[in-house]
C-alpha positions in Angstrom: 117.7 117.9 78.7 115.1 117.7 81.6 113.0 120.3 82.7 112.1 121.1 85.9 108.5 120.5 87.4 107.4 124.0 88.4 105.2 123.9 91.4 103.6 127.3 92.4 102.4 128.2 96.0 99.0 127.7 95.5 99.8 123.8 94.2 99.0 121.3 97.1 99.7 117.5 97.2 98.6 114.9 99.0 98.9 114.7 103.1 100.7 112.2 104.9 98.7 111.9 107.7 95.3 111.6 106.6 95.9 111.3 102.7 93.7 113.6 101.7 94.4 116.8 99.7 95.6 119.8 101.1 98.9 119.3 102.0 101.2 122.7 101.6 102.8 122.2 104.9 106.3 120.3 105.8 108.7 119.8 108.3 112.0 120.4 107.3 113.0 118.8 110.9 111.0 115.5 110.6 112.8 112.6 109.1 111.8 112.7 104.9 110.2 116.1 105.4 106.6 115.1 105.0 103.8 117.1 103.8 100.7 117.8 105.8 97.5 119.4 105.3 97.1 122.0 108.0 94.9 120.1 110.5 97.3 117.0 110.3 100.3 118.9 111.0 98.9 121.2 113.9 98.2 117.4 115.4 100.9 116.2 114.4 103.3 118.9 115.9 101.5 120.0 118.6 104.3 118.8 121.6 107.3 119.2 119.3 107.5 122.9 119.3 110.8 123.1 117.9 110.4 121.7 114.5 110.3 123.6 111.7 107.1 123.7 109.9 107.2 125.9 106.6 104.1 126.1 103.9 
C-alpha cells in the first residue's frame, strides 16, 4: 500500500518558465498544466485572458 505525497499550500516547486523556485501557480487550461512562479505566469498569460490560472 502507497501513500500519498501530501503537499500543503505553502509547498512550492520548481517553475517552468524560469526554473527557479517559487512556482504555486498553474494553468489548468495550458497543455500539461505547468507550474509557474508568479512573475513567469503573469508573462506568460498576459494576452490569453481566458485561461485558468489557480495557485
Amino acid at each position: 500500500m502507497h501513500a500519498e505525497p501530501s503537499v500543503s499550500p505553502n509547498d512550492s516547486f520548481a517553475c517552468m518558465g524560469c526554473s527557479g523556485g517559487g512556482g504555486t501557480w498553474k494553468c489548468t487550461s495550458c497543455f500539461g498544466q505547468p507550474i509557474y512562479c508568479a512573475n513567469c505566469c503573469r508573462s506568460l498569460h498576459a494576452r490569453t485572458p481566458f485561461h485558468r490560472v489557480e495557485q
